[in-house]
VOGU-3710 file (C-alpha; in Angstrom, 3 decimals, decimal comma):
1> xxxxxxxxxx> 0,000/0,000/0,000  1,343/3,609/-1,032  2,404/5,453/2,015  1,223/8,636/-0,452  -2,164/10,124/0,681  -4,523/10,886/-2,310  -6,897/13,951/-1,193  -8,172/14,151/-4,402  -11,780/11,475/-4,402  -13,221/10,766/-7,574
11> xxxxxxxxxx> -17,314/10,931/-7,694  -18,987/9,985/-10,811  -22,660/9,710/-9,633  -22,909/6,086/-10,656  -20,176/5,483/-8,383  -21,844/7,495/-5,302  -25,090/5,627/-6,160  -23,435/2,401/-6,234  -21,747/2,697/-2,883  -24,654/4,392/-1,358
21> xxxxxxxxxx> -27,226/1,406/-2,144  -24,760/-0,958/-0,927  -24,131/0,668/2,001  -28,017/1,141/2,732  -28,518/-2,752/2,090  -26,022/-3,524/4,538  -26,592/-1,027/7,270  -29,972/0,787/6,785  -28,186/3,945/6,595  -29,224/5,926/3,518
31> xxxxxxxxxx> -28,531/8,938/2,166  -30,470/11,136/-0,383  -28,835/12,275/-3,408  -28,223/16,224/-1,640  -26,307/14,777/1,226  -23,593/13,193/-1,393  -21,051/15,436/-0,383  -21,577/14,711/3,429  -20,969/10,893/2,373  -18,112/11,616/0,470
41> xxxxxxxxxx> -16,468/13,462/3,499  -17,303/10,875/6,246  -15,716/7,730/3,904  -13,165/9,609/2,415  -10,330/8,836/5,143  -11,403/5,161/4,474  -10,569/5,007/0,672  -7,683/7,256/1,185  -6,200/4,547/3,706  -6,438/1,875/1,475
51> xxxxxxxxxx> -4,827/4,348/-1,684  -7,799/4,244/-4,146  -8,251/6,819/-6,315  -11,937/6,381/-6,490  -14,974/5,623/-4,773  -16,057/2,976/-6,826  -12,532/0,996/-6,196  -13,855/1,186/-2,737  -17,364/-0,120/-3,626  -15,768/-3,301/-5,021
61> xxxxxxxxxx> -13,954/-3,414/-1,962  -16,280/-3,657/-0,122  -18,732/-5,568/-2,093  -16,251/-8,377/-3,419  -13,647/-8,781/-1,227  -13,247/-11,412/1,741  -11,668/-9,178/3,623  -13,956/-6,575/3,985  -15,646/-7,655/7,349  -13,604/-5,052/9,252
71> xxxxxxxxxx> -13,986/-2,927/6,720  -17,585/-2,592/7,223  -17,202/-1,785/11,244  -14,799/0,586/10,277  -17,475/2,216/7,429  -20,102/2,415/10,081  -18,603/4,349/12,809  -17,698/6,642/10,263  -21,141/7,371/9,015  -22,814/7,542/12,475
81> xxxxxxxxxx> -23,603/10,185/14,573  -22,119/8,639/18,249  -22,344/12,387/20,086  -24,970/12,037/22,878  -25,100/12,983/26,228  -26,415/12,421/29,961  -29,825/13,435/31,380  -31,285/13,682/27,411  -34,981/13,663/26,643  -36,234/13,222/30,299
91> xxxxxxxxxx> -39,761/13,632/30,029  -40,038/9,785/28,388  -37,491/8,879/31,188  -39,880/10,129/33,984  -42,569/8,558/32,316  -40,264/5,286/32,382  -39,478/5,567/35,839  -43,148/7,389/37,458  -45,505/5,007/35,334  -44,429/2,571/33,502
101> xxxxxxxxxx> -42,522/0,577/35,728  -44,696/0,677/38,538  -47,879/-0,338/35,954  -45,385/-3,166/34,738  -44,953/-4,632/38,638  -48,836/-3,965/39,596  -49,307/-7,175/36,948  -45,775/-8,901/37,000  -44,900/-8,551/40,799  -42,371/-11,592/40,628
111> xxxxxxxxxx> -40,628/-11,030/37,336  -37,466/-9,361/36,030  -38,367/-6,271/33,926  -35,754/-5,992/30,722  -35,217/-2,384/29,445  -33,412/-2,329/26,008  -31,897/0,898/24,985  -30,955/-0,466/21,404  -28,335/2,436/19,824  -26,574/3,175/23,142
121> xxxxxxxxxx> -23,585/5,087/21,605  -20,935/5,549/24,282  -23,608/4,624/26,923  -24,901/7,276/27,991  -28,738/6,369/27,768  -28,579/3,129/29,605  -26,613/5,098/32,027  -29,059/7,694/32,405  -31,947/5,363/32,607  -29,909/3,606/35,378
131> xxxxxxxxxx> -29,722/6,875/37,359  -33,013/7,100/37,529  -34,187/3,922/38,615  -31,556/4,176/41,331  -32,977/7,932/42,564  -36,587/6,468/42,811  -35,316/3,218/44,556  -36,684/0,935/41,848  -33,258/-1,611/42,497  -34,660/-2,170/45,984
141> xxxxxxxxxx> -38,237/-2,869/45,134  -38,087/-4,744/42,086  -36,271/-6,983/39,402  -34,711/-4,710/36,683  -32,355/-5,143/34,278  -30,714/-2,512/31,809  -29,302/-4,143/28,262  -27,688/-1,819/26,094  -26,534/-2,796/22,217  -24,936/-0,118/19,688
151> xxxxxxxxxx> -23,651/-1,786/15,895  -20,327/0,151/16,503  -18,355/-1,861/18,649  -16,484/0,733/18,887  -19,275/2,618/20,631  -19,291/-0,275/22,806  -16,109/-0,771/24,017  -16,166/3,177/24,887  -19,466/2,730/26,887  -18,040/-0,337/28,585
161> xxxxxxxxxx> -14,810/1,539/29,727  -17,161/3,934/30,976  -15,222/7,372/30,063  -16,932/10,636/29,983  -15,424/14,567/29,034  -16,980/17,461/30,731  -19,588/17,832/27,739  -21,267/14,663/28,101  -22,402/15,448/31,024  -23,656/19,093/30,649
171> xxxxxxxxxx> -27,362/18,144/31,405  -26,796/16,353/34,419  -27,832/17,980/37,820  -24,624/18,897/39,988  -26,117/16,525/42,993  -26,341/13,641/40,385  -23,121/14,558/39,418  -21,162/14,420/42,540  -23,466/11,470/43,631  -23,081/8,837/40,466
181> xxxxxxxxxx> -19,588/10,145/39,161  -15,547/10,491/40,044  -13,425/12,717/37,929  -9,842/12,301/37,566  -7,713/14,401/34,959  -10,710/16,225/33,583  -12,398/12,860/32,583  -15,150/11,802/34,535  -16,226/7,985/35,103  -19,742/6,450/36,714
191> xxxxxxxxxx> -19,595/4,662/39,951  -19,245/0,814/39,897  -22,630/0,260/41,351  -23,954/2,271/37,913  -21,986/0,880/35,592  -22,772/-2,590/37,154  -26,457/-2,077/36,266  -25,957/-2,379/32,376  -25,425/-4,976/30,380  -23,698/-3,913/26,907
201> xxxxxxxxxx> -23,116/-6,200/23,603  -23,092/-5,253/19,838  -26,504/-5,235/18,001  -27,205/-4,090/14,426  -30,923/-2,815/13,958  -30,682/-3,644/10,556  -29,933/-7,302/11,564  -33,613/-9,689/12,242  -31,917/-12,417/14,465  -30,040/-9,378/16,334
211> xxxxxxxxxx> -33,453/-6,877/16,931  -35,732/-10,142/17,316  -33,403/-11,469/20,278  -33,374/-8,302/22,536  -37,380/-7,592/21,599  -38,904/-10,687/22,855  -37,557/-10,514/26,586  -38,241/-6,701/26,603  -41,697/-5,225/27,161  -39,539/-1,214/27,268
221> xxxxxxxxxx> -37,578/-0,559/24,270  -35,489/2,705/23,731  -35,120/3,517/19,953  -34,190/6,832/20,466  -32,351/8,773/17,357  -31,324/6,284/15,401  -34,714/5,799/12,938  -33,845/9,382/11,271  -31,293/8,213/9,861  -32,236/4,332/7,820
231> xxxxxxxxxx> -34,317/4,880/5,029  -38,108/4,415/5,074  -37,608/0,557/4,038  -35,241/-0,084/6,443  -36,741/1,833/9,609  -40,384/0,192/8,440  -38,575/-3,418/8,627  -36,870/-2,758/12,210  -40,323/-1,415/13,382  -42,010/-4,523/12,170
241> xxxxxxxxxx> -39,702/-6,758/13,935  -40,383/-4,680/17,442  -44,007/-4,757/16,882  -44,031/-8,591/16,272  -41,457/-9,591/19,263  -41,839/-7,671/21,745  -44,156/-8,426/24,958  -47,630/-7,177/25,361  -48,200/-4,695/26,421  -45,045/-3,340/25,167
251> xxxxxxxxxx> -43,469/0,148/25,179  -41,036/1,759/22,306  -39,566/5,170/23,134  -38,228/7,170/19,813  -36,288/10,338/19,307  -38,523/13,668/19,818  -37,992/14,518/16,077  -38,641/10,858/15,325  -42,663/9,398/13,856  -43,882/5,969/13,181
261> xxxxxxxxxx> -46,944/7,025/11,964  -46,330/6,871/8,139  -43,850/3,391/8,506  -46,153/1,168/10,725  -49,693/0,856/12,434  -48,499/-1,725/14,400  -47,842/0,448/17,616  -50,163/3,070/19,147  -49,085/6,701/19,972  -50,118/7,385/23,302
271> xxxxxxxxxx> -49,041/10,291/25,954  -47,784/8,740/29,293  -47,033/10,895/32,324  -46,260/13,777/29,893  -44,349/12,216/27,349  -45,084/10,478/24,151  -44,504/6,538/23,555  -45,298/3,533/21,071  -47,254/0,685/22,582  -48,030/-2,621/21,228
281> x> -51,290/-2,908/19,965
//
């Protein structure tokens, strides 16, 4: 391989189209012809690394070659958004924590309540969810149990080493703060006891076996921010596969600038303790 870096990206539309389809079979991710120049930028360090002078070498890459497993992680990370941050979105949260649960227990006193939070980037979700269970003593009343996926495992690792700059947790109240969290060199990191209450592992939402596997033992699903960005297609066939595994009644929590009202009828819109969530029909 040429130690030279090319800067200079060839992009014949048929090439961009090319890649892009492929890239939206494999992952869900799609993006519309006007956002070709945001593509190029995010997978242009890729196909510079490997020295081709063109975005279609990299298309038969990644299409034809053995090899290419890695490849695809690597293609992922770089197209996804993994920026989030503590103490997000609240109001479905609340509702989580002040109705949900408790409605859950009133019917399944004696079982083990699974919360997914299915596109976890670096964790911060689970961890937030976690908090709040904690604060309204849910741990020492009942059976819960956080499981947190992300397709990055890159995103996973992060969230298992549990690292966290100063900006993640803007949101967070300073009592939660100094309560949950230790900071050492400018990087803060959650308790053990937190961190203990989430279970992480790599899940693609694109992927039936993976979504079908977390869905069926988890009646609260957190889908937050992720939808936005698979095409209609491929956010209609990860919707389906919630609506047909998960438990009944069954809860799905997506992003505020998120709808599944023109992909599925298979979940209800209903407003709980303030906020808005899918249930199962």
């Amino acid at each position: 391989m040429s130690s030279a870096v090319n800067t200079s990206i060839r992009l014949p539309h048929r090439a961009f189209a090319l890649l892009r389809d492929l890239v939206h079979e494999r992952t869900g991710l799609y993006f519309e012809d006007t956002k070709s120049d945001m593509f190029v930028g995010k997978l242009s360090p890729l196909v510079v690394k490997w020295d081709f002078d063109s975005l279609l070498d990299y298309y038969y890459f990644l299409k034809y070659d053995s090899g290419s497993a890695d490849e695809w992680r690597k293609l992922f990370e770089a197209l996804t958004v993994q920026e989030s941050f503590f103490w997000r979105e609240m109001d479905q949260i609340r509702a989580l924590v002040d109705e949900i649960v408790p409605r859950y227990f009133i019917t399944h006193p004696r079982h083990t309540l699974n919360i997914w939070s299915a596109a976890c980037a670096a964790g911060e979700e689970p961890l937030t969810i976690a908090m709040a269970l904690h604060e309204a003593r849910w741990f020492d009343r009942a059976r819960i149990e956080i499981h947190a996926s992300d397709a990055s495992p890159r995103a996973v690792e992060a969230a298992r080493k549990g690292v966290y700059r100063e900006r993640s947790l803007r949101n967070l109240p300073p009592g939660l703060k100094e309560k949950y969290f230790a900071c050492e060199d400018g990087l803060w990191q959650p308790s053990n006891e937190l961190r203990s209450r989430v279970h992480w592992r790599i899940a693609n939402l694109t992927s039936e076996t993976d979504i079908a596997l977390a869905a069926m033992a988890s009646p609260v699903v957190f889908c937050r921010n992720v939808l936005i960005y698979f095409s209609k297609s491929a956010a209609r066939k990860t919707v389906r596969i919630l609506a047909e595994r998960m438990p009944r009644p069954g809860y799905l929590f997506v992003g505020a600038a998120e709808s599944l009202l023109k992909l599925t009828s298979d979940f209800e819109l209903q407003e709980v303790g303030g906020a808005f969530v899918y249930s199962t029909r």
